[in-house]
N, C-alpha and C positions, 0 to 999 in steps of 0.2 A: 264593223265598219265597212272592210270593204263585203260582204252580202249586199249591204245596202247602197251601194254604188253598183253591183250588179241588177238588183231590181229595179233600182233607178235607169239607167241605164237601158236594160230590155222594156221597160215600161213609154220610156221616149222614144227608141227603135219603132215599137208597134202604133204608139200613138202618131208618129210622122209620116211611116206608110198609109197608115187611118185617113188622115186629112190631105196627103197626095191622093189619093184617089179620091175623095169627095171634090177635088177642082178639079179632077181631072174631068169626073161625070158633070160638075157645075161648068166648066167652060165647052160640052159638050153642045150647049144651048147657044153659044156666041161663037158664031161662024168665024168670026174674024179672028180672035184670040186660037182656032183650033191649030194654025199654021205657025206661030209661032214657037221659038227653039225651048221656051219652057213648057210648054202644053206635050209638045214631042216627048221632052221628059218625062214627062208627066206621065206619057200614053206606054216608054220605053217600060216602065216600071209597074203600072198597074194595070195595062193588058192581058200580059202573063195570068194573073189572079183573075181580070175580071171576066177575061174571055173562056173561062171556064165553066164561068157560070150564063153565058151567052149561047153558049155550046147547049144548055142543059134546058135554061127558059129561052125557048125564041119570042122576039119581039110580038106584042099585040096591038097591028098596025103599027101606027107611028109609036107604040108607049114600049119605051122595054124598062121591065119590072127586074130584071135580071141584077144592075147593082143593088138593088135595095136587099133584098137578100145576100148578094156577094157582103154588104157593107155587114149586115146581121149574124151571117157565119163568122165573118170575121172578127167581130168583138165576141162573140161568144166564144170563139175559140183564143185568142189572146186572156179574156181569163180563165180559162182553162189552164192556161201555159203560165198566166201570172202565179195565178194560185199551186198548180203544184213546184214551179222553181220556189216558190214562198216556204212551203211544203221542205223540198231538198235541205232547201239553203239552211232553213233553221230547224232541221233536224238532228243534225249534228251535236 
């Protein structure tokens, strides 16, 4: 029982940073929404991650390519992390 409150659990932690950062990069397109106190959040928290990968691909002209890959690492690597906590937990 509680395993599965645990993979519940980190499975919604990952998926909520997931879709923070797809509005973050969606309301990058809507000038007006960038200045607002949720989009800052938005940017407080997925920066960190996505400027990593900004660091790595530079923009091509106006197109940066850089979250689409940021967004790809990162599901690949959550199941990665799903599967072997999957792994731990019900190994036991």
């Amino acid at each position: 029982m509680i395993r599965e409150y645990i993979l519940l659990f980190t499975s919604w932690a990952i998926d909520l940073y997931f879709y923070a950062m797809i509005l973050y990069i969606l309301s990058s397109w809507i000038p007006p929404l960038y200045n607002t106190r949720f989009v800052r959040f938005l940017a407080e928290i997925s920066e960190p991650y996505l400027g990593f990968f900004r660091r790595i691909i530079p923009p091509i002209g106006i197109l940066d390519i850089s979250p689409i890959l940021a967004l790809f690492v990162y599901k690949f690597l959550a199941m990665l992390l799903l599967r072997g906590l999957y792994t731990v937990l019900y190994a036991w």
